[in-house]
C-alpha positions as CSV (number, residue, x, y, z in Angstrom):
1,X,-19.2,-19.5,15.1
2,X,-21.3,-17.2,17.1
3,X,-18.5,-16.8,20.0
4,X,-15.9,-15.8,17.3
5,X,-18.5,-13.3,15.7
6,X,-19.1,-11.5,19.0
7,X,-15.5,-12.0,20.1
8,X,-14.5,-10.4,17.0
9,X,-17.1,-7.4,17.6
10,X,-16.4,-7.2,20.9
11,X,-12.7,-6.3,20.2
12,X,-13.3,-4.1,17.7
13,X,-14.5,-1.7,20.0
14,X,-10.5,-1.0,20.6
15,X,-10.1,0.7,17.4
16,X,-11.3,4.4,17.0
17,X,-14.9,5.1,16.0
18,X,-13.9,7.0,13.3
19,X,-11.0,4.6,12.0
20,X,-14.4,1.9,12.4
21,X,-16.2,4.5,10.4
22,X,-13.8,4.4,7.4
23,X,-13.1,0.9,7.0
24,X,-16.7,0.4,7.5
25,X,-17.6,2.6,4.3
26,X,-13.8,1.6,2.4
27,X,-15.7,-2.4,2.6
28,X,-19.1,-1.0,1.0
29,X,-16.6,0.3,-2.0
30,X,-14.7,-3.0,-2.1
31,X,-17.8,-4.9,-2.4
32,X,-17.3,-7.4,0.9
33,X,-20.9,-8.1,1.7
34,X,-18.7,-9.0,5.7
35,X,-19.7,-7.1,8.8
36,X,-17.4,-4.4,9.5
37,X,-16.7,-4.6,12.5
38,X,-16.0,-8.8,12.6
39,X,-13.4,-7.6,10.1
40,X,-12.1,-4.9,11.7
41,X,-12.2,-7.1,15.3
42,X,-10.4,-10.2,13.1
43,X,-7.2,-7.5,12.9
44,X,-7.7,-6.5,16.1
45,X,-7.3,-9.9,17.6
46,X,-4.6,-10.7,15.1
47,X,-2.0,-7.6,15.9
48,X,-3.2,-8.7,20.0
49,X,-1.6,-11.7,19.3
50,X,1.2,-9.9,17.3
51,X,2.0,-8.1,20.5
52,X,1.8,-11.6,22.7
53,X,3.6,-13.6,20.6
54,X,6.6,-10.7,20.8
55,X,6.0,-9.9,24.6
56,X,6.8,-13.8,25.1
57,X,9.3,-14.3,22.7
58,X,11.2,-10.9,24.0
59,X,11.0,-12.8,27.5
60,X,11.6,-16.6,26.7
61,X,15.0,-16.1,24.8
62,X,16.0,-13.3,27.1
63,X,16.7,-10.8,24.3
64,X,17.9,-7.8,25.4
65,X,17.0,-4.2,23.5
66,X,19.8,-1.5,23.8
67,X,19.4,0.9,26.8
68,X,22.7,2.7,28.0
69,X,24.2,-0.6,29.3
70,X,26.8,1.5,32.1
71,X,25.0,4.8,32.1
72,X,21.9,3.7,34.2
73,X,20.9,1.4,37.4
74,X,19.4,-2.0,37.2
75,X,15.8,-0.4,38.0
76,X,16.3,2.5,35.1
77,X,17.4,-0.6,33.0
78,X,14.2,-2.5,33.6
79,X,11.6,0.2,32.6
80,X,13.5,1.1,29.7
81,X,13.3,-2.3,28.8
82,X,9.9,-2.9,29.5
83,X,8.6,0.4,27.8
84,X,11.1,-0.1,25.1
85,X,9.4,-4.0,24.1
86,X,5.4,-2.7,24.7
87,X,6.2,0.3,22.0
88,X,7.9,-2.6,19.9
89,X,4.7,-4.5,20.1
90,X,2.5,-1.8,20.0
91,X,4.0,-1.0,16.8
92,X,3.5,-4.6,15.7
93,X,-0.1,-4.2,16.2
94,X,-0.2,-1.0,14.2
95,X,1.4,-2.8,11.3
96,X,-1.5,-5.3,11.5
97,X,-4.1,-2.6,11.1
98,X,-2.4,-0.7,8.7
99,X,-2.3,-3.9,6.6
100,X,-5.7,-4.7,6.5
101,X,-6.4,-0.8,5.5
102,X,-3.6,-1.1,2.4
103,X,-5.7,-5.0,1.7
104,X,-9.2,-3.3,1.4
105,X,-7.9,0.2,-0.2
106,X,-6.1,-2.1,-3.2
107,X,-9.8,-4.1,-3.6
108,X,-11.3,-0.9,-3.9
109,X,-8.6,0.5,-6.3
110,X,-8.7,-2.8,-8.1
111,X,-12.8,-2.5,-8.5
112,X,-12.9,1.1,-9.7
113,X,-9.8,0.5,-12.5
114,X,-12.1,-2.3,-13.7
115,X,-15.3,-0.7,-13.4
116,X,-13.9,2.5,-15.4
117,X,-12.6,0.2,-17.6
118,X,-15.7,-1.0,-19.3
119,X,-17.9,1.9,-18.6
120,X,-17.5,3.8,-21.9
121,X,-19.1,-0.1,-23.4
122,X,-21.7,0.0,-21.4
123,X,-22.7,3.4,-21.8
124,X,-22.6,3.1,-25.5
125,X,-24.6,-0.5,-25.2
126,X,-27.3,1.0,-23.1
127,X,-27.3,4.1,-26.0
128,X,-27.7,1.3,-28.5
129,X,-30.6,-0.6,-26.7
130,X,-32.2,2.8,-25.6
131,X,-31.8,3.3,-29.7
132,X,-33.5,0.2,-30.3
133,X,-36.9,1.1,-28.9
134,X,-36.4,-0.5,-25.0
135,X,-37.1,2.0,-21.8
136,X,-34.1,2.4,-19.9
137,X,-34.6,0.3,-17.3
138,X,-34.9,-3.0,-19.9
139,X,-31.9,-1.5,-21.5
140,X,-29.5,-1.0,-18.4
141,X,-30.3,-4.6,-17.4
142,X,-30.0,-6.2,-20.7
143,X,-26.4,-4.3,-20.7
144,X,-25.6,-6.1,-17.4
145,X,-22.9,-8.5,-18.5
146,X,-21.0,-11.0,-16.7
147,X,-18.3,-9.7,-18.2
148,X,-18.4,-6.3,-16.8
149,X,-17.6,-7.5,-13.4
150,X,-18.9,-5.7,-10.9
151,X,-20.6,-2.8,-12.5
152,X,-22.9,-5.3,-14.1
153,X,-23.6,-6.7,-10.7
154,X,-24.5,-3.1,-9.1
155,X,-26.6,-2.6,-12.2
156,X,-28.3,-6.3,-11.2
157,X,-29.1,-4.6,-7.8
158,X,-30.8,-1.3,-9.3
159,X,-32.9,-2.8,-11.6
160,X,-34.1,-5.3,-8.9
161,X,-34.8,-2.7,-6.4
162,X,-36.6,-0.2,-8.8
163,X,-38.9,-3.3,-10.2
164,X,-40.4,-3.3,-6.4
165,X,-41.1,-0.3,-4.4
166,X,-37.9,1.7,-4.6
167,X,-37.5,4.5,-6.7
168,X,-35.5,4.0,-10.0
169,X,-33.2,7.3,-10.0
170,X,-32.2,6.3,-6.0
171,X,-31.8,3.1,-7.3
172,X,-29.2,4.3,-9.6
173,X,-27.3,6.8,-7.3
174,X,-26.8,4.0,-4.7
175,X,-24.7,2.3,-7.0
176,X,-21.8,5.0,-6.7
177,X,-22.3,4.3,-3.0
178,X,-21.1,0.7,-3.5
179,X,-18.1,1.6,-6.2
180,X,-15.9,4.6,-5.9
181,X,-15.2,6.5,-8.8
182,X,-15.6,10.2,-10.1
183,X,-16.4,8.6,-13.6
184,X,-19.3,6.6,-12.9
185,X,-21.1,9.2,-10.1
186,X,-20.5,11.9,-12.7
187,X,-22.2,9.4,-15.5
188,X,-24.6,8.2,-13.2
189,X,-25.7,12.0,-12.3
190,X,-26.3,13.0,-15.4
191,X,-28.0,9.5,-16.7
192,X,-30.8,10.5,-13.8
193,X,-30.7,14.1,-14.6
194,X,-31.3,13.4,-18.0
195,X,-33.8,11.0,-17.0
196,X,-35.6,13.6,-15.2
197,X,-35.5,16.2,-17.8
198,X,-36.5,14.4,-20.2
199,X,-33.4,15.2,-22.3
200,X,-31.8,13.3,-25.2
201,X,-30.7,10.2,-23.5
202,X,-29.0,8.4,-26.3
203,X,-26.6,11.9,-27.4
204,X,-25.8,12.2,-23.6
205,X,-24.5,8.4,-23.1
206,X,-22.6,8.5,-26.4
207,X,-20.8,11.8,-26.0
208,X,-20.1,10.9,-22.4
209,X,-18.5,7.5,-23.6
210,X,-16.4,9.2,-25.7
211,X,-15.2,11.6,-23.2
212,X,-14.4,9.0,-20.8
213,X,-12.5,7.0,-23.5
214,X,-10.5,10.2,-24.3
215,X,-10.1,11.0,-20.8
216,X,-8.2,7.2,-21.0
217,X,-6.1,7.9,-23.7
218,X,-5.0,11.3,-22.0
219,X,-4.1,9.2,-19.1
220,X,-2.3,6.7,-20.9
221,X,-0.3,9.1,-22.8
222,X,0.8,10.4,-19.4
223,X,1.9,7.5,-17.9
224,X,4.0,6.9,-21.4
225,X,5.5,9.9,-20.7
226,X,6.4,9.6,-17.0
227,X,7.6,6.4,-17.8
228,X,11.0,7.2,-17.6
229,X,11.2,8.6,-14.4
230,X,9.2,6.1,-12.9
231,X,12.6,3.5,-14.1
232,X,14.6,5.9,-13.2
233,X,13.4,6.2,-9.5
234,X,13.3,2.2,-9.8
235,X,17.4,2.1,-11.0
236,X,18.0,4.3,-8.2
237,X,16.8,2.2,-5.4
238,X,17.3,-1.1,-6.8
239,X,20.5,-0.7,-8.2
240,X,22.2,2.5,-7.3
241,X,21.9,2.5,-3.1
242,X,23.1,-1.3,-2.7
243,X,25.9,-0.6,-4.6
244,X,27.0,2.7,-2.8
245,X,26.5,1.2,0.2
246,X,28.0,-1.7,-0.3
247,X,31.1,0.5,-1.7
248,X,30.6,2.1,1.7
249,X,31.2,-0.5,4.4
250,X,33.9,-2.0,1.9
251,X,35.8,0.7,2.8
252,X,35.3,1.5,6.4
253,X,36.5,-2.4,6.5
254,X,39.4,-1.6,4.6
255,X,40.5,1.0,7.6
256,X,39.8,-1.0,9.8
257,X,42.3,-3.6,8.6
258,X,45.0,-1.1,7.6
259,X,44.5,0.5,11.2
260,X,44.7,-2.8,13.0
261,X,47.6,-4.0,10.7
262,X,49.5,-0.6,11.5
263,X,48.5,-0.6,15.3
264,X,52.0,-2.4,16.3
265,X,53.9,0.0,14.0
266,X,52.4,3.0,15.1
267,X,52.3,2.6,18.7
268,X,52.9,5.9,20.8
269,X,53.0,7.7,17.4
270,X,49.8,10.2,17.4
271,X,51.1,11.6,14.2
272,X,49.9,8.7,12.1
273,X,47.1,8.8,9.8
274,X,45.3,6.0,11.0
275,X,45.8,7.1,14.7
276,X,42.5,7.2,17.1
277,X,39.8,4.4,16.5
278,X,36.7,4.3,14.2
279,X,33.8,5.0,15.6
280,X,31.7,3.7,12.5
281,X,31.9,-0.1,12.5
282,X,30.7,-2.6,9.2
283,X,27.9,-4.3,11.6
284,X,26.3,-0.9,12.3
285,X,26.7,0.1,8.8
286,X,25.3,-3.4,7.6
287,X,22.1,-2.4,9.7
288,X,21.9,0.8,8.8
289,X,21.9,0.0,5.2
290,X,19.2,-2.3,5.3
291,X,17.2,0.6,7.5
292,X,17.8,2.9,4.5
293,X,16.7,0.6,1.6
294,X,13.3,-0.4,3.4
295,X,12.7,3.5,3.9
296,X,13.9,4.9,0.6
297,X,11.7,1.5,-0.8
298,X,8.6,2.5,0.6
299,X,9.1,6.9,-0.2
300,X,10.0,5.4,-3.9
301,X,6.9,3.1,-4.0
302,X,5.0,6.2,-3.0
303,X,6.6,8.7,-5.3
304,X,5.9,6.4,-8.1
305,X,2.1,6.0,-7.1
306,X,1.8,9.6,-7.5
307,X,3.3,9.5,-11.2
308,X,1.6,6.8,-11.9
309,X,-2.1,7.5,-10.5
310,X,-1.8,11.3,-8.2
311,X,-2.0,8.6,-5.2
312,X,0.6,7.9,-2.7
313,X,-1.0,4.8,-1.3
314,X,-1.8,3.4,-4.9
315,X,2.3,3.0,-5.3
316,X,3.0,0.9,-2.2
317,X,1.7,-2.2,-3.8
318,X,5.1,-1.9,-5.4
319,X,7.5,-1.5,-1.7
320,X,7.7,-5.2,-1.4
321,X,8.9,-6.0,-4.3
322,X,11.4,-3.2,-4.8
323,X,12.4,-3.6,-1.4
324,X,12.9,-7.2,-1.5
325,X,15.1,-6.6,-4.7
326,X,16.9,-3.4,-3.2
327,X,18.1,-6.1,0.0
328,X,18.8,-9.0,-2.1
329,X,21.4,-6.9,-4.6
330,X,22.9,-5.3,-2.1
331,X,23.8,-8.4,-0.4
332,X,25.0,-9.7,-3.3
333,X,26.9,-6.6,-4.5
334,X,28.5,-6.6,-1.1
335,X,30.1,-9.6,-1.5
336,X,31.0,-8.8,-5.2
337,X,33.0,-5.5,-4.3
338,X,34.2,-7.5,-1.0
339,X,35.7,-10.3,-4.0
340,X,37.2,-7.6,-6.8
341,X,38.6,-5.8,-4.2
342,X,39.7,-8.2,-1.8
343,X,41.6,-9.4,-5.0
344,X,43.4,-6.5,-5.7
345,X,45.4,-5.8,-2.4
């Protein structure tokens, strides 16, 4: 265990400082109680092997990558080749960072949604309790529920801390340290300042409940609204590129019937409309299709995060799935418009 943990930290030392850095602090949000850098050295290790596993398979079944085949010498061809499958791989291992980033942002995501969710309850709980003659330390950790996930467990934490020698009010503000959202450091700042000031502590919690539960409702009126654009952009990707492209290389296999059925006729005639040769093929279109619906996937995925939540990254817990849908249909819309067709001539 203790020659993973420093092989782990000792390859984490690959990864920028200030990449380290982030994921260090992205963790603290997400609640993993994990080392940073034994995670951050676990992907490390795992896109290294990425790249191995690639490097060998590349050299084992002796495939070979497209590099001018006629239009360089043997020794051109070889570097090509060789820088050609070590940006491949290298690529590979970016992909395996850039997942573990999109894993921890969503845990973060996932524990501010549900830590906004129930704040406006416990704000008006502690109001009540605060009401009910208890100091506000008694009546932040009486409000601590199970239920409340993982607000109640930051509260846990405060309370604990300010019973021995830490301060109350830096108790508090280290919880928007552990969970990131505007909501609860703007209701957390305010709890201490009223604290502090001695202010009305029970108005201030209520009247900030109910302006976080409005601010909610706002929210989810917009996302009623945008809705429809958000199924639009789905329709559109899912259902409206397989089936132009699939339309597509339909037809460029269509000429290239008709011009190989009217090559004998034709010969010597360069007045023919199916004279000279096609330079766009269906295997190259087949590919480039599938290219196309894993990009536009991932730029809808995005565009829809930022309808749904003003956050690019938030939408590409969606690409999979529309991606995998967008490949899928267009597959089987090929062969569809391959059948009606096919049955027509």
């Amino acid at each position: 265990m203790r020659l993973k943990q420093r092989l782990y930290t000792s390859a984490a030392r690959i990864i920028p400082r200030r990449h380290r850095e982030k994921i260090a602090q992205m963790l603290m949000y997400s609640g993993e109680r994990q080392n940073a850098d034994y995670v951050i050295g676990s992907a490390a290790v795992l896109g290294l092997l990425v790249m191995l596993i690639f490097i060998l398979a590349m050299s084992v079944f002796h495939v070979r990558l497209p590099v001018g085949d006629g239009l360089m010498d043997q020794q051109a061809k070889t570097v090509t080749l060789s820088v050609g499958i070590w940006s491949i791989s290298f690529i590979f291992f970016i992909l395996v960072q850039f997942m573990l980033y999109l894993s921890i942002y969503f845990k973060v995501e996932d524990r501010r949604e549900r830590t906004e969710k129930v704040l406006p309850d416990i704000l008006q709980l502690v109001a009540a309790n605060v009401k009910a003659g208890m100091t506000p330390v008694q009546a932040l950790r009486s409000s601590a529920r199970k239920e409340f996930g993982p607000i109640s467990e930051e509260i846990n934490i405060a309370v604990a801390k300010s019973i021995g020698s830490g301060s109350f009010n830096d108790a508090l503000l280290n919880i928007t340290q552990r969970i990131q959202s505007p909501s609860l450091d703007r209701a957390v700042k305010l709890f201490v300042s009223s604290l502090k000031a001695g202010g009305r502590l029970v108005l201030l919690l209520e009247e900030l409940a109910k302006d976080i539960l409005a601010t909610r409702v706002l929210k989810k009126e917009l996302n009623t609204s945008t809705k429809m654009y958000t199924m639009l952009i789905v329709f559109t990707i899912i259902i409206g590129a397989p089936l132009l492209q699939a339309v597509s290389i339909h037809f460029v296999e269509v000429m290239n019937n008709m011009q190989a059925d009217n090559a004998i006729g034709d010969a010597g005639s360069e007045l023919s409309i199916f004279a000279g040769e096609v330079l766009l093929t269906p295997d190259f279109l087949i590919v480039t299709s599938l290219v196309m619906l894993v990009a536009i996937s991932i730029l809808a995925s995005m565009l829809i995060g930022v309808i749904a939540e003003g956050k690019e990254k938030y939408g590409l817990k969606y690409a999979p799935g529309i991606m995998f849908c967008a490949i899928v249909l267009f597959f089987i819309v090929r062969r569809f418009v391959s059948a009606f067709f096919g049955s027509m001539l």
